[in-house]
Structures are given as C-alpha cells and as structure tokens.
C-alpha positions as CSV (number, residue, x, y, z in Angstrom):
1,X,0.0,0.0,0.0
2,X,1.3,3.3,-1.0
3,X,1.0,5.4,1.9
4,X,2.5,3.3,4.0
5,X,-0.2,3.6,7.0
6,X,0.3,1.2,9.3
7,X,-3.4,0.7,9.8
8,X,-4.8,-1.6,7.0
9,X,-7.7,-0.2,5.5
10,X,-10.8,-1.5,4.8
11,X,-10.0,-3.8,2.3
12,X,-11.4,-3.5,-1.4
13,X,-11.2,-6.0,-4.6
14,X,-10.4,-4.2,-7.5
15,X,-13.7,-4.6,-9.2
16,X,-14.9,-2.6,-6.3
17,X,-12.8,0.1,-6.0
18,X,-13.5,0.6,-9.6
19,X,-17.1,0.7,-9.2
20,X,-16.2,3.6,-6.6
21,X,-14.6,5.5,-8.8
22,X,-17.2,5.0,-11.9
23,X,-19.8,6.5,-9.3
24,X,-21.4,9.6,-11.5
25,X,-21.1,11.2,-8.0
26,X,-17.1,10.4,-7.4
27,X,-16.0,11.7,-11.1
28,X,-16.4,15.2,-11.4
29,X,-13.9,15.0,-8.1
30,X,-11.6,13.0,-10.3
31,X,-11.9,14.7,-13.2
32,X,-10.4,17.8,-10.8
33,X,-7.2,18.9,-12.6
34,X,-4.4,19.2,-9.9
35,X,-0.4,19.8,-9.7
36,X,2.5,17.0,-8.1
37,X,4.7,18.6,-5.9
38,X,8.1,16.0,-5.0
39,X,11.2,18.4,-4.6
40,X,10.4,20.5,-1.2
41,X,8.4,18.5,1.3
42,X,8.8,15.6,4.0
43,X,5.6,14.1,3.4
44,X,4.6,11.3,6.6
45,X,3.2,7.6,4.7
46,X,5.2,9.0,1.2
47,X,2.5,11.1,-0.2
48,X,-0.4,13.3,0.4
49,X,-2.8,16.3,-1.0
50,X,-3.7,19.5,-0.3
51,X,-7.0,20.3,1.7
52,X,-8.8,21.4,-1.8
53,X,-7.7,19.0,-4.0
54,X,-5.6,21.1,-6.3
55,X,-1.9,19.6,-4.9
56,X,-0.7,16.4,-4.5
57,X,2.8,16.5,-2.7
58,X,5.4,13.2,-2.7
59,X,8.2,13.3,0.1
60,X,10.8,14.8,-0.6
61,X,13.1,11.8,-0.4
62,X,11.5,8.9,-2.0
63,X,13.9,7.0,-2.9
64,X,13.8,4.7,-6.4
65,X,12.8,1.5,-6.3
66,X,14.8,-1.4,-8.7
67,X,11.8,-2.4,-11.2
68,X,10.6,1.2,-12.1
69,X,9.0,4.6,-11.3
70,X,6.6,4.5,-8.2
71,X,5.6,7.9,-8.6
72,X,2.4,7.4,-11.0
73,X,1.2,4.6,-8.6
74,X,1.1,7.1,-5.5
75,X,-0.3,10.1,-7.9
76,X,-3.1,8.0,-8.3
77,X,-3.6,6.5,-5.4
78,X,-4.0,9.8,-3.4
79,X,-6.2,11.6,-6.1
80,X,-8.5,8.3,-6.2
81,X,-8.5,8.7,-2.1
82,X,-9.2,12.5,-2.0
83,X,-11.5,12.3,-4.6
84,X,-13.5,9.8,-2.9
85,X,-13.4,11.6,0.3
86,X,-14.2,14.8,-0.9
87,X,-17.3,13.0,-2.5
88,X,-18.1,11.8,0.5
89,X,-18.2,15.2,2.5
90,X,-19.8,17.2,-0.8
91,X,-22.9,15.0,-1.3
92,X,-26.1,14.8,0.5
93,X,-29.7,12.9,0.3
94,X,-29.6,9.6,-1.9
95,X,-26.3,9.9,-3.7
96,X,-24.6,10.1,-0.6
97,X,-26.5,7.1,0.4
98,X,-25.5,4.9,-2.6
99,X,-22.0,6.1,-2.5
100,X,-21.9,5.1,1.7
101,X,-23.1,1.9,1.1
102,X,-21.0,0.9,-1.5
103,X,-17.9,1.8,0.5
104,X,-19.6,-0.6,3.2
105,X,-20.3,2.9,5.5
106,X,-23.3,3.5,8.3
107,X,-22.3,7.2,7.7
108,X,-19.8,10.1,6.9
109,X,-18.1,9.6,10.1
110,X,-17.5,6.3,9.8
111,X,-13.9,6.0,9.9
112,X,-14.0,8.1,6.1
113,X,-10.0,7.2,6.1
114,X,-9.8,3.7,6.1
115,X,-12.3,3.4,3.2
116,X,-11.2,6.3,0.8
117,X,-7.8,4.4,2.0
118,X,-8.8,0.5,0.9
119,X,-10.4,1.9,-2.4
120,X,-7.1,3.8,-3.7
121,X,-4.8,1.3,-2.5
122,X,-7.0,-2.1,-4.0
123,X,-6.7,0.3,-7.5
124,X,-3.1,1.0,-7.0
125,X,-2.4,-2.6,-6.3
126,X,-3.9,-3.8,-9.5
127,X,-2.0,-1.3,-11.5
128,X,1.2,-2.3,-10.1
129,X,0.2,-5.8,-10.8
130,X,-0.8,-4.9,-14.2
131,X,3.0,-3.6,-15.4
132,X,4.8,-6.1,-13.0
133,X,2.9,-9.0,-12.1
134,X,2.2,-10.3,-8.5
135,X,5.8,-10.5,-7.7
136,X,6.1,-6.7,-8.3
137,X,3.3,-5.6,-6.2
138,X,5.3,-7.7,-3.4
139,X,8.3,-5.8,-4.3
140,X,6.6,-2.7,-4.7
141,X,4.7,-3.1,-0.9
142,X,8.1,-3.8,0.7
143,X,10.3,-1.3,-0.7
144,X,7.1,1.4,0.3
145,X,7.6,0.2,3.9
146,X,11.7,0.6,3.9
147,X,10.4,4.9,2.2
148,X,8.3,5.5,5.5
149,X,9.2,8.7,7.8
150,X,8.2,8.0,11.3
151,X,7.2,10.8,13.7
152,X,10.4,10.3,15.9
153,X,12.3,10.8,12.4
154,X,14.5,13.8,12.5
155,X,14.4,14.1,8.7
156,X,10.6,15.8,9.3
157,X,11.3,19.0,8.2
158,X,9.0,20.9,6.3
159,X,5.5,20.1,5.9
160,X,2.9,22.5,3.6
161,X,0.7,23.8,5.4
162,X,-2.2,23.1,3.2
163,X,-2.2,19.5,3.5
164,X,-5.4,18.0,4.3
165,X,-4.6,15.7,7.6
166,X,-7.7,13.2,7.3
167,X,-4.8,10.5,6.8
168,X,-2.9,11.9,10.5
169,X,-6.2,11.2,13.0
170,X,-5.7,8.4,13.8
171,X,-5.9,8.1,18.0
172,X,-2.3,5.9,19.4
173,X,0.3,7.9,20.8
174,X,2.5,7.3,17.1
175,X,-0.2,8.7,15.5
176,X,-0.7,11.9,18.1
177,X,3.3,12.4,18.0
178,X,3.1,12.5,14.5
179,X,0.4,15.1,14.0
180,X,2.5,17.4,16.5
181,X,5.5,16.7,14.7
182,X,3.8,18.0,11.4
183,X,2.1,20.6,12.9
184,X,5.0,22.1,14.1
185,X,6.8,21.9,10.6
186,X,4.2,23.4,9.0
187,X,4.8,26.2,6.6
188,X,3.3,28.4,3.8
C-alpha cells in the first residue's frame, strides 16, 4: 500500500474500487485537474494532497525502487483517495447514500480514512500488478515500507501547510506524535 499507513484499510477488490470511482457522483472530483509537488516537502506515509484537492505532494526523499517509477502509482492513489473523500463530504440525500453503502459505510463519520484508504490502494495494487505481475506488487509493498518517515524521524522538516490531515487522526500515541511533529513543521 502506498502510503504506507500502518493501519490496513478497509480492504477493497479491484472490481470494487473501480465501481467507486465510476460513481457519476465520485467523477467530477476525479476529473479535478491538480499539480504534483516531489522536490520540497517531508511528506509522513510517502505522499499526500492539499486540503482542496488542487496539490498532491510526494516526500521529498522517496527513494527509487529497482523495477521502475513509483511515482504514477502514488499520484493516483492519493487523487483516487481524495477524490473519494471529498465526494463523501460534498454529497447529501440519496447519492450520498449509494456512494456510503457501496464503500460498506453506516455514515460520513465512519472512519472516512480507512475506506477512501482500501479503495485507492486495492486500485493502485492492480495497476502495479498490471505492469509487473504479482511478484512486483510484493516488491513494490516492501520497498514502500523501507520509504516511511516515522514521527520520531529527525528528517521531518518541512511540511505545507495546506495539506489536508484526514490521513494523520488516527488516536495511538505514534499517530498523536506525529500530528505534532507536522504541525509544528508546518509552513506556507
């Protein structure tokens, strides 16, 4: 899984996730056109987005992994998750409803994460597995894990300050740490 989260999310097939994403209510957030950011900031779980969509920022020091680029598999497995989130707090009445239940939701609070989360990361999967086969995604998963900046990792330097933190609430103490960490890196 791209972000590295040490939290599994909800877990998705890919003919699910897809199904997500075809949602007339998910694709105008996908269809958003947005910039990739991968030169200036220390980015917790290897990549993230800005609060409105428009930014999506890689860390800084990803390194490169021996089969290929890794790069297109996190851009679009955080604008799959932030598009489906963003869908999820946009819409009201029934297409809220259909979208909930299909991401296997009671309602909008309902750890929003963890399914946005298993939806971009069961898509991501396949498209790794797609170019390299299921040794690859193996390959890919393990040398994501070795990329991760902890919270009690010095190299935390600068984070953007318009980085939406829905990935960061979790409630354990790493998870608190980290959030402070950020928060105090945090600049314009």
């Amino acid at each position: 899984m791209s972000s590295g989260d040490k939290n599994d999310p909800i877990p998705f097939t890919f003919k699910e996730a897809s199904a997500v994403l075809a949602l007339p209510q998910v694709l105008p957030f996908l269809r958003r056109p947005f910039k990739v950011n991968s030169k200036d900031w220390d980015i917790p779980y290897l990549a993230g987005y800005s609060k409105d969509g428009s930014w999506i920022f890689i860390d800084r020091d990803l390194g490169h992994w021996r089969r290929g680029l890794t790069r297109p598999f996190l851009i679009g497995h955080e604008h799959d998750e932030k598009s489906v989130a963003d869908a999820i707090a946009a819409l009201r009445g029934e297409a809220l409803r259909e979208l909930l239940a299909m991401l296997r939701m009671a309602h909008t609070h309902d750890q929003v994460y963890y399914h946005c989360h298993g939806v971009a990361t069961a898509i991501e999967e396949h498209a790794v597995w797609l170019k390299y086969g299921k040794r690859g995604v193996d390959s890919y998963n393990a040398f994501m894990q070795t990329q991760i900046k902890r919270a009690e990792d010095e190299r935390i330097r600068r984070v953007p300050a318009v980085l939406d933190m829905l990935p960061y609430q979790g409630s354990d103490h790493q998870d608190v740490r980290l959030r402070h960490v950020m928060e105090a890196r945090m600049v314009a």
